[in-house]
Steps between C-alpha positions, in 0.01 A plus 500: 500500500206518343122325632294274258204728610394835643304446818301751578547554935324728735729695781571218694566233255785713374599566850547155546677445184709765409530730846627511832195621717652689754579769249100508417399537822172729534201470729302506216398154340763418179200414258329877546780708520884510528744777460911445499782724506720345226800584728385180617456325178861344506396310810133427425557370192662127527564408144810605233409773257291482234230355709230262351199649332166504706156678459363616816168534635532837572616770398833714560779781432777592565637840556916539496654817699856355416709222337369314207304165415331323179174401500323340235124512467373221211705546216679852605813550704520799712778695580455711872684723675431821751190668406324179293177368594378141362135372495417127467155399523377154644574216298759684237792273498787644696845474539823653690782494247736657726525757828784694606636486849427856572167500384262692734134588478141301542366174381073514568298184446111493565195379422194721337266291686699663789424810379121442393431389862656737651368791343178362433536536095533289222692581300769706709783519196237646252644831499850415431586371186832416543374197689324407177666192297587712166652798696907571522617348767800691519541902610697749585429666821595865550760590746341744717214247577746252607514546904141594514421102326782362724390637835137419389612068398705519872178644652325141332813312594519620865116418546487170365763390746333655823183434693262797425175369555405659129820437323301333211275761461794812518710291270233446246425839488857611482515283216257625337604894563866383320315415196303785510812685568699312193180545269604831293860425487403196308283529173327173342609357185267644141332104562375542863477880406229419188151529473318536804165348652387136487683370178840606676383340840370175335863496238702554870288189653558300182897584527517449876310140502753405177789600697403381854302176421616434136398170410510358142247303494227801548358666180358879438168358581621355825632851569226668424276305699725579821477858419121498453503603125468313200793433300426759235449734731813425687723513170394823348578652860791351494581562117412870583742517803760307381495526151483081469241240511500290842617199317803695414582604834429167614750383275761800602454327843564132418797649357661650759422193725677301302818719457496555903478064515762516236757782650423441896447100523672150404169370412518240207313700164245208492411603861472871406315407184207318714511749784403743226251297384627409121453162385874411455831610446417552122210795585693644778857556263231569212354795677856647714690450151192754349499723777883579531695327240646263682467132631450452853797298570739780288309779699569350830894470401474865384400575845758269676769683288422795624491459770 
């Protein structure tokens, strides 16, 4: 059964709604950092398949050594199986369609203020861009990697459940060696891939805020004067990365939150039309009708049949 909204939860508040904690337990405190085998995921996870959409405050994967699940990750639906690796980035809208009950492998959850802190930088993820919000999330892992990255996630598991005075700082930095490790198995997407420098950095800070703190109400110039830059500047960096004005992406964005509301949530279309800040119903079905062809109302029974 579907929500009439998408909460967004840290660690714990999904603990509390969706899990069973003894199956989570670690050492380590929930909101920085949590690994799970997903042998256990049948007995964590208290609530019928597919579970409810959330966006969480931090960010995850999960990597499957056997059996099968479905993921979806805003709009897309992921099919994994042995050998798959999924990315999801805080505050992407997630959702578990489905898991097998053989599945086997790792579920890791933390915090990059975790991270930062513990390794004293700020911006710990900025050499891997699949973490970044327009990167695959999906890939295929080769097989001769795969009990080197499975010994190495049960060396993180095994620590965050015992009482090494430095567990935080090995796991951390075990963390960090898997990506490291991952990093040229897994090539970026031609968008994070483009042109280098400052206009790529400030386009990936402009795409990051619009995915992770999208609010409708917030203009290029309101955007540009988080990033520093005037709004000129920020849309012919943007225009040069992405090959579209800020507006449009913008736009792109508002999209997609309304086809998640639509597809994930029971909400009433008057509800979605305010929470995406049009004046009325008339605008809202105005602007998805010009975008995709269809009204909101048909596109949501599109969806329903389908599924």
């Amino acid at each position: 059964m579907r929500e009439s909204f998408i909460p967004v939860l840290d660690n714990r508040a999904f603990l509390n709604r969706f899990g069973e904690s003894s199956a989570f337990f670690s050492t380590i405190d929930f909101s920085h950092f949590t690994i799970v085998p997903l042998e256990n995921s049948w007995a964590a996870l208290q609530h019928p398949f597919p579970m409810p959409a959330v966006r969480s405050t931090n960010h995850d994967f999960i990597f499957i050594t056997g059996g099968t699940t479905t993921r979806m990750r805003g709009m897309d639906t992921f099919e994994l199986d042995r050998g798959k690796i999924l990315f999801m980035p805080a505050y992407q809208v997630s959702r578990v369609m489905s898991m097998s009950r053989d599945i086997s492998g790792f579920f890791v959850n933390f915090s990059e203020h975790f991270l930062a802190e513990k390794l004293q930088q700020k911006q710990p993820l900025a050499p891997f861009a699949f973490w970044q919000a327009q990167a695959p999330a999906m890939w295929n892992m080769p097989p001769e990697k795969m009990l080197d990255w499975s010994n190495a996630l049960q060396r993180m598991l095994d620590l965050s459940r015992n009482s090494h005075p430095d567990r935080e700082f090995l796991v951390v930095h075990l963390l960090l060696t898997f990506f490291y490790d991952i990093k040229p198995f897994i090539q970026p997407s031609t968008r994070v891939g483009g042109p280098a420098g400052s206009a790529a950095q400030l386009a990936e800070g402009f795409n990051k805020m619009l995915s992770e703190q999208f609010d409708p109400k917030k203009s290029v110039a309101d955007y540009a004067a988080l990033l520093h830059v005037s709004p000129n500047h920020l849309n012919k960096c943007v225009r040069k990365v992405l090959g579209k004005t800020c507006s449009e992406s913008i736009a792109e964005q508002r999209l997609l939150e309304a086809k998640m509301l639509l597809r994930q949530t029971t909400a009433p279309l008057g509800n979605i039309a305010d929470q995406l800040g049009f004046a009325d119903l008339t605008h809202f079905g105005r602007f998805f009708r010009q975008k995709t062809g269809y009204n909101p109302s048909d596109f949501r029974k599109v969806i329903d049949f389908a599924e």
